[in-house]
N, CA, C and O atoms as a DFTB+ gen file, in Angstrom:
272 C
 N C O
     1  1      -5.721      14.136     -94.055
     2  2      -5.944      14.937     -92.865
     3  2      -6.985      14.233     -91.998
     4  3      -7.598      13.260     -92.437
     5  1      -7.137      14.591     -91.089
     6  2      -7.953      13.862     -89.771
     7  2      -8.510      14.549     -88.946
     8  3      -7.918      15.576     -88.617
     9  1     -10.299      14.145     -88.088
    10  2     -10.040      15.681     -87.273
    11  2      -9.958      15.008     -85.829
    12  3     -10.669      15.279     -84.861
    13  1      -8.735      13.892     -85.916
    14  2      -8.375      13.672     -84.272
    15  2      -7.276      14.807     -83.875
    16  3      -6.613      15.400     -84.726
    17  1      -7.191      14.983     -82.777
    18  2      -6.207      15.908     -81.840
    19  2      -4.450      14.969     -82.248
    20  3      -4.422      13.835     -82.727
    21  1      -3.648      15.489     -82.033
    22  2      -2.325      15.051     -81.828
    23  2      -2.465      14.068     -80.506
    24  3      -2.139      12.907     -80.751
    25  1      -2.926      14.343     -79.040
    26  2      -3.433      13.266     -78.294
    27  2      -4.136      12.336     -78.274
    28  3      -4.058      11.461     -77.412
    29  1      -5.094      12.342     -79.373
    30  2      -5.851      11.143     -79.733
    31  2      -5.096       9.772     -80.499
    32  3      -4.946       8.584     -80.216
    33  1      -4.772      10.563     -81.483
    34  2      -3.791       9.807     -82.506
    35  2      -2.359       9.192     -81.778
    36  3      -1.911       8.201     -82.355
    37  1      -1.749       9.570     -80.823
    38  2      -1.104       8.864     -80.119
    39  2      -1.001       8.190     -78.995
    40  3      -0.055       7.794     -78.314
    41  1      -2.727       8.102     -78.886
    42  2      -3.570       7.342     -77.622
    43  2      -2.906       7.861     -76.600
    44  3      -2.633       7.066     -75.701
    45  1      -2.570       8.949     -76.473
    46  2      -2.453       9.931     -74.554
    47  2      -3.548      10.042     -74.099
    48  3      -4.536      10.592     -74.584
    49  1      -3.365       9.328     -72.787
    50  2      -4.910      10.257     -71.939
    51  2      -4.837      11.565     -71.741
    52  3      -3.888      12.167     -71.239
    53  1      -6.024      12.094     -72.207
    54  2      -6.030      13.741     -71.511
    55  2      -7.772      13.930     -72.163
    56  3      -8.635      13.150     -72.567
    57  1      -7.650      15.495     -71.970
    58  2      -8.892      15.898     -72.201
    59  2      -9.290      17.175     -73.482
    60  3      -8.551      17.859     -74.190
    61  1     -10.351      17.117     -73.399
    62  2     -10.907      18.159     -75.095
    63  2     -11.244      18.858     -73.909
    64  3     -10.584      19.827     -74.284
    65  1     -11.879      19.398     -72.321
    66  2     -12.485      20.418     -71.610
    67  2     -11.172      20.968     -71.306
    68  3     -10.028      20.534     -71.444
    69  1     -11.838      22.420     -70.698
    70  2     -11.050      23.026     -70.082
    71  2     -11.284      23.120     -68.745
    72  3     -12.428      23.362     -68.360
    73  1      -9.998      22.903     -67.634
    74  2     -10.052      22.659     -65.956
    75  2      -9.914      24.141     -65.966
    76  3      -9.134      24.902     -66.538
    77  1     -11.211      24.365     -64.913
    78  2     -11.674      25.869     -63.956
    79  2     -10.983      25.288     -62.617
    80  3     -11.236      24.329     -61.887
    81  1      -9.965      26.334     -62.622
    82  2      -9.974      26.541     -60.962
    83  2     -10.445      27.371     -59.835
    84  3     -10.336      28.596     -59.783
    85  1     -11.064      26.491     -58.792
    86  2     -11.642      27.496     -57.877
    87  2     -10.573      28.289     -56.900
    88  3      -9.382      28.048     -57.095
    89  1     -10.921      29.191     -55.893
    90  2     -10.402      29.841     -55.334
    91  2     -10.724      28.987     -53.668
    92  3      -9.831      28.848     -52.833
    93  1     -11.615      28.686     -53.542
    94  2     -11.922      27.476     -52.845
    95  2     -12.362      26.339     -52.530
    96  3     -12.535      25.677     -51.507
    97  1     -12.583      26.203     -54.158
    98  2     -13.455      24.574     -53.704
    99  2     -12.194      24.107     -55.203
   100  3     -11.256      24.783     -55.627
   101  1     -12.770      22.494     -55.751
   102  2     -11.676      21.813     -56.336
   103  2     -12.206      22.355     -57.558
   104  3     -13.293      22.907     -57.731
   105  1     -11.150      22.086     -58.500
   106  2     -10.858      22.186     -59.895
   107  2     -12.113      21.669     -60.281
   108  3     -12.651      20.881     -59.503
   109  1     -12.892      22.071     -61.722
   110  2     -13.801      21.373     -62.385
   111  2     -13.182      21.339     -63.664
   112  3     -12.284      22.132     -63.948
   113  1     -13.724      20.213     -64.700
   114  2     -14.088      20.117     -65.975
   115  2     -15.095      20.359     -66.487
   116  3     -16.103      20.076     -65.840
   117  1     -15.286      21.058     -68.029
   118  2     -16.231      22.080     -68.268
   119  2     -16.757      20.336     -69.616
   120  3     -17.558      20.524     -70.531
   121  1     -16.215      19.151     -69.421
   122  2     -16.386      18.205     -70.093
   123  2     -17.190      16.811     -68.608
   124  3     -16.754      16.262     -67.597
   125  1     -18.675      16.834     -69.482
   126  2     -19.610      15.930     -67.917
   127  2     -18.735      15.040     -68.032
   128  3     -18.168      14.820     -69.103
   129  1     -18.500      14.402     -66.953
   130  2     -17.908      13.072     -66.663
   131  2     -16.530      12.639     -66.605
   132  3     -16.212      11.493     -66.284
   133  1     -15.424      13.872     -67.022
   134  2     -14.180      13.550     -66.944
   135  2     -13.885      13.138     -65.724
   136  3     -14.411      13.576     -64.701
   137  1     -12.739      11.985     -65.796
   138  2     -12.362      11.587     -64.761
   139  2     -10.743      11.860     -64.674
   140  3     -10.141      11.734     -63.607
   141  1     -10.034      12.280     -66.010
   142  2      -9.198      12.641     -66.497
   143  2      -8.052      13.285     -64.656
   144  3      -8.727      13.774     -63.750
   145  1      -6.746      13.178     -64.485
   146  2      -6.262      14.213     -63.573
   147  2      -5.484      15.621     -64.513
   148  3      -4.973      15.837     -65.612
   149  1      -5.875      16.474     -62.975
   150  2      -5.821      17.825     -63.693
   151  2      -4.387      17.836     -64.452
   152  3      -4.273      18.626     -65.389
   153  1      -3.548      17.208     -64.191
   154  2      -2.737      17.540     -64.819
   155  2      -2.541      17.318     -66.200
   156  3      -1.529      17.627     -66.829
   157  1      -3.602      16.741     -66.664
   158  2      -3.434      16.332     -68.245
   159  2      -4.655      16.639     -69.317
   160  3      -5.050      16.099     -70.350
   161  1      -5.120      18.004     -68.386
   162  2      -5.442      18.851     -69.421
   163  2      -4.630      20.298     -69.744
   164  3      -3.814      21.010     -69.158
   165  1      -5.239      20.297     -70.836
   166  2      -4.064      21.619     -72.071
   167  2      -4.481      22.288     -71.765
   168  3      -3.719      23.211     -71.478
   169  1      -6.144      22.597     -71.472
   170  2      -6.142      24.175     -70.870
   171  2      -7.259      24.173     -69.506
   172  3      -8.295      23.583     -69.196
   173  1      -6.207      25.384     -68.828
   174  2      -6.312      25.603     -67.286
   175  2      -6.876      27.159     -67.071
   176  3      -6.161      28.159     -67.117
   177  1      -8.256      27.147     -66.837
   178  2      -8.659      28.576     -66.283
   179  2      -8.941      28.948     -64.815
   180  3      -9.318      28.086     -64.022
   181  1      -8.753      30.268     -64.443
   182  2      -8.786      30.932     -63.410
   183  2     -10.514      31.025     -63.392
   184  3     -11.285      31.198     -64.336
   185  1     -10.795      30.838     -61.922
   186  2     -12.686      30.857     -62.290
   187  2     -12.797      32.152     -62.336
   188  3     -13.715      32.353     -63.132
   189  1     -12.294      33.442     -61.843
   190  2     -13.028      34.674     -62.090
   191  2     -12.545      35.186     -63.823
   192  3     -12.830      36.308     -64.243
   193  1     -11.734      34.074     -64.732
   194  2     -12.173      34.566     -66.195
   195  2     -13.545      33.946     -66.670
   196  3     -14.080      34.397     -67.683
   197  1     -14.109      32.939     -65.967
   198  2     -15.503      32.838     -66.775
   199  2     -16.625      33.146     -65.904
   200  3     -17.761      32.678     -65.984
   201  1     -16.057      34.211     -64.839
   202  2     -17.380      34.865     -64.098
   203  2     -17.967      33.954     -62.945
   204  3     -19.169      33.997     -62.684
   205  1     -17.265      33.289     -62.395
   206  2     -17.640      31.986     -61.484
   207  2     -18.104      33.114     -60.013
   208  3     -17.545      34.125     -59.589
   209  1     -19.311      32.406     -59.563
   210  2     -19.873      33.124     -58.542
   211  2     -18.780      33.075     -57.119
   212  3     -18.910      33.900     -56.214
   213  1     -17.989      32.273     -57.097
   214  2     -17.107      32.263     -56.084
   215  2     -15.819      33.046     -56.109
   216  3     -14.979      33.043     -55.209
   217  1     -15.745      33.862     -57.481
   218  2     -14.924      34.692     -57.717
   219  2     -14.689      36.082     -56.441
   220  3     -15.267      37.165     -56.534
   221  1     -13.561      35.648     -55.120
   222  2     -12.997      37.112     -54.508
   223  2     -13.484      38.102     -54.829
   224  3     -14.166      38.866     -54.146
   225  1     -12.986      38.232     -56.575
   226  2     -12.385      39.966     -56.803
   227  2     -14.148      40.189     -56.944
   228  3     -14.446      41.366     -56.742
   229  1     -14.749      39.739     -57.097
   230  2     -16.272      40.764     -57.688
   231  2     -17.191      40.606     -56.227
   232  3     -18.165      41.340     -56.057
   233  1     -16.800      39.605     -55.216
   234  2     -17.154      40.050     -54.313
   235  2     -16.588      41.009     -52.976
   236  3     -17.025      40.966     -51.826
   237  1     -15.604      41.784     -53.448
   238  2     -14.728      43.103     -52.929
   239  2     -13.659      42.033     -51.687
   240  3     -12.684      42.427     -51.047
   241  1     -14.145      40.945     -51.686
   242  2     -12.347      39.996     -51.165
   243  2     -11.231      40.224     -51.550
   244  3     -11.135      40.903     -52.573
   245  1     -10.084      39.782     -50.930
   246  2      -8.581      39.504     -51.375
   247  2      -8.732      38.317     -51.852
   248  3      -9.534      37.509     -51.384
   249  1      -7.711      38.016     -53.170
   250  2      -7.842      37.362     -53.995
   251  2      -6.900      36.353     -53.253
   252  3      -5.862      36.513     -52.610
   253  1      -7.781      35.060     -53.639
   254  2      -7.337      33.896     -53.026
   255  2      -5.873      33.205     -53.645
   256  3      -5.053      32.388     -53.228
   257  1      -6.090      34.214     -55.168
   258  2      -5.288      33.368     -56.105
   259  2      -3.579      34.425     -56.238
   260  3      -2.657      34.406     -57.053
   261  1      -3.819      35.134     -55.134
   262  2      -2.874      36.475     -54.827
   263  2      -2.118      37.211     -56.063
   264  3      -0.939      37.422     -56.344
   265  1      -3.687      37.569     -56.812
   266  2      -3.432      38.513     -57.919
   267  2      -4.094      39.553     -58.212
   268  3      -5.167      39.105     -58.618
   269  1      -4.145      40.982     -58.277
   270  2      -4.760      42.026     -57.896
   271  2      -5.330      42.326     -57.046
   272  3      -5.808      43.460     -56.992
């Protein structure tokens, strides 16, 4: 057993962070320094699930991301 990822072991680029998306500004990685593109990370969050201050819904906006 091994504790590389299935992407490691078959030398894919991608990433161990997870990409936050904003509602208006660009995508981040929650990993310093990725240079990685978004498309080749496995996991993709909405910024108002980790409470991101630019989150619409908690400042009584329409949601940018046209969901509730």
């Amino acid at each position: 057993m091994t504790s590389e990822c299935r992407a490691c072991r078959a030398g894919l680029e991608h990433c161990h962070g997870a990409l936050i998306h904003h509602a208006y500004l660009r995508a981040e990685c929650t990993e310093d320094g990725c240079a990685t593109p978004d498309g080749v990370h496995a996991l993709h969050l909405d910024c108002s699930a980790v409470g991101c201050a630019c989150d619409p819904v908690s400042s009584g906006a329409v949601s940018a991301h046209r969901v509730g």
